[in-house]
C-alpha positions, 0 to 999 in steps of 0.5 A: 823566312818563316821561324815556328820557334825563336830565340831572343837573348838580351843578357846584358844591362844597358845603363842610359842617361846624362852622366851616367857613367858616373855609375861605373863603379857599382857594376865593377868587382870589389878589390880587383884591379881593372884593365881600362881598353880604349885607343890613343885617339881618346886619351888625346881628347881628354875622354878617357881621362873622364872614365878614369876620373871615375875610378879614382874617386872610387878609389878603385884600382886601374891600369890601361891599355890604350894601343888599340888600333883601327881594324884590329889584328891579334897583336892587339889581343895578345898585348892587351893579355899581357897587359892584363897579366901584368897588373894581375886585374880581374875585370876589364872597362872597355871605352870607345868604339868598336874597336876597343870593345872588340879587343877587350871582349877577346883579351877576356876570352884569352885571359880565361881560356889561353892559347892564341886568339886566331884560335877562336875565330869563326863558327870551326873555331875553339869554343869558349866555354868559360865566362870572361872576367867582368867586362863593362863597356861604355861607347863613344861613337853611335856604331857598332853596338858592340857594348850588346854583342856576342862578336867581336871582329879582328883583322886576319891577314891569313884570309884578308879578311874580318873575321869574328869570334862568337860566343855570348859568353863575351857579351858584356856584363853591363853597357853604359850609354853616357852621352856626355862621352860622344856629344863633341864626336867629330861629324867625319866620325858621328856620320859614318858610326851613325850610318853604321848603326843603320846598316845593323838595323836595316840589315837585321829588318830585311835579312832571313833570320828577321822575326818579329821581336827583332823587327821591333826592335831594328824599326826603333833603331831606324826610327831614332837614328833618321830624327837624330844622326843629322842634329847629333852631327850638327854641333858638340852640345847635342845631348840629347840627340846624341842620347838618342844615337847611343840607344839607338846604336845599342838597339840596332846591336840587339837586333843583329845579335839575334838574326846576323847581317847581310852583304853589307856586312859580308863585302864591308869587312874585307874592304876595311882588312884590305884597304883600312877602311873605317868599318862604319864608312865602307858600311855607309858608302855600300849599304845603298846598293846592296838595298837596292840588290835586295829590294826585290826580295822585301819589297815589303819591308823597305816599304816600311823602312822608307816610311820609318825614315820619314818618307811619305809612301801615300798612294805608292806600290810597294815598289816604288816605295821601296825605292824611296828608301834607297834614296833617302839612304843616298840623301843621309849619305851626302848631307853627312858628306859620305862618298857614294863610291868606294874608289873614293876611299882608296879601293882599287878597281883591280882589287875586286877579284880579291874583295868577292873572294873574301866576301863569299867566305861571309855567313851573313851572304848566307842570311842576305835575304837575296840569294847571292853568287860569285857572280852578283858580288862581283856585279854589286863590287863593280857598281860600288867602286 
């Protein structure tokens, strides 16, 4: 699609480098209390207690929640609000992945405008209108990008679905990429996040709302992500690879907070609210075929993407190039030892009519760059499981 004005908003600091979070402090509110968001499974691994460290040192003032869970729903949001309360903070420090940030950006839209969080889900919902407290966002896993974004994802019930909260009023302050954080990810972990990252980038290249300051972008994404997710998985000492994964990662953010996504984005999220599937598998096992669904469509630019992967496309037709790209996803797939279906990861055959429901419901089918119905999710659904 052909765009004769654009829009770019980048309204977050990104801070990079070996022990930079050590710089936690300077970005944070003086004499105010910090809510710490972050889940059990990184209090366990001593990480959360580096990021806390930080604070003590600086003689800033901290509580924590930590009861954030994998594919988050509102009770989440609301404990975390109360929380909040509870230690009268006026600023929140998200650690980990997607989740975690995911939930401190909404406990900052209920802490600034009240009510209920299923409120504020989706394009109908209530606007948020006020800025949230200071929210500083250090990621543990190559994923999600959430540390760039204006969205945040929860788990509703009602729909059986992910649905998300807009507003660039929650992007974050400041994000704080510090590998020292996320070198000893676990591989079962780094592929599926790193694959995740992937997904954003490829999707934001290839989908309707792509322009050219976002193409530039995404295409750095897949170029970092294709020379460092293999070594960054390969062992806990990593640095620099993993370095490059986290910018990576945030890159692929950038881009998709400016064009969406596309059906990868559409059927994974119903999969991870009906099944509980972690968002970055059911992205890595889907994004194959929906590339090949959508190859007609950019032939041209999966040319690219083959290319940007490190493929060599030489004395190719477009077509043919754009093949390789699919394959070089399924090969990056297998050497991390993600499956290639979905049945492998306990979706059921029997559940497809309620999974392409719930996808249709998605905006980014909308901007998918083939046009989709009922019935080619349903086909797509069908070749995954």
């Amino acid at each position: 699609m052909m765009h004769s004005i654009c829009d770019f908003r980048m309204p977050t600091q990104v801070v990079h480098g070996t022990g930079s979070a050590a710089r936690l402090p300077e970005f944070l509110p003086e004499a105010e209390t910090v809510l710490v968001v972050s889940d059990k499974g990184l209090v366990d691994a001593g990480v959360l207690e580096r990021v806390t460290d930080v604070l003590e040192n600086a003689e800033i003032s901290w509580a924590q929640f930590t009861e954030v869970v994998g594919n988050p729903v509102a009770r989440n949001v609301t404990a975390g609000a109360r929380a909040y309360a509870r230690a009268k903070c006026g600023a929140i420090v998200a650690v980990g992945g997607g989740s975690p940030m995911d939930v401190a950006k909404m406990i900052g839209v209920l802490v600034s405008h009240g009510g209920r969080i299923e409120q504020y889900l989706g394009v109908g919902g209530r606007k948020i209108v006020n800025d949230i407290p200071p929210l500083i966002c250090l990621p543990t896993t190559y994923g999600t990008g959430s540390e760039v974004t204006p969205f945040a994802v929860l788990t509703n019930p009602k729909s059986r679905n992910k649905d998300p909260v807009i507003s660039w009023k929650t992007a974050p302050r400041v994000g704080i990429l510090d590998p020292q954080l996320s070198v000893t990810l676990p591989a079962s972990v780094g592929g599926p996040t790193g694959m995740d990252a992937l997904t954003h980038a490829i999707e934001s290249y290839t989908n309707l709302l792509a322009t050219p300051m976002s193409d530039s972008v995404a295409l750095a994404a897949i170029e970092l992500i294709s020379e460092n997710l293999l070594v960054a998985c390969a062992n806990d000492y990593e640095l620099e690879a993993t370095q490059n994964m986290l910018i990576a990662s945030c890159l692929a953010g950038v881009a998709f907070s400016q064009t969406r996504l596309g059906n990868v984005h559409a059927m994974s999220h119903p999969v991870g609210a009906q099944y509980g599937v972690h968002h970055g598998l059911a992205n890595a096992v889907l994004l194959p075929w929906v590339m090949e669904y959508n190859l007609q469509a950019r032939l041209d630019k999966f040319a690219v993407i083959a290319e940007t992967l490190g493929e060599d496309p030489s004395n190719m037709t477009d077509c043919a190039a754009a093949g390789l790209a699919v394959e070089r996803v399924r090969q990056m797939n297998d050497d991390l030892g993600i499956p290639d279906r979905l049945r492998d990861t306990g979706v059921k055959v029997g559940g497809i009519p309620a999974l392409v429901k719930a996808a249709m419901q998605s905006g980014n089918v909308t901007v998918n760059p083939r046009k989709t119905t009922l019935k080619d999710m349903e086909a797509l659904f069908r070749k995954a499981v």
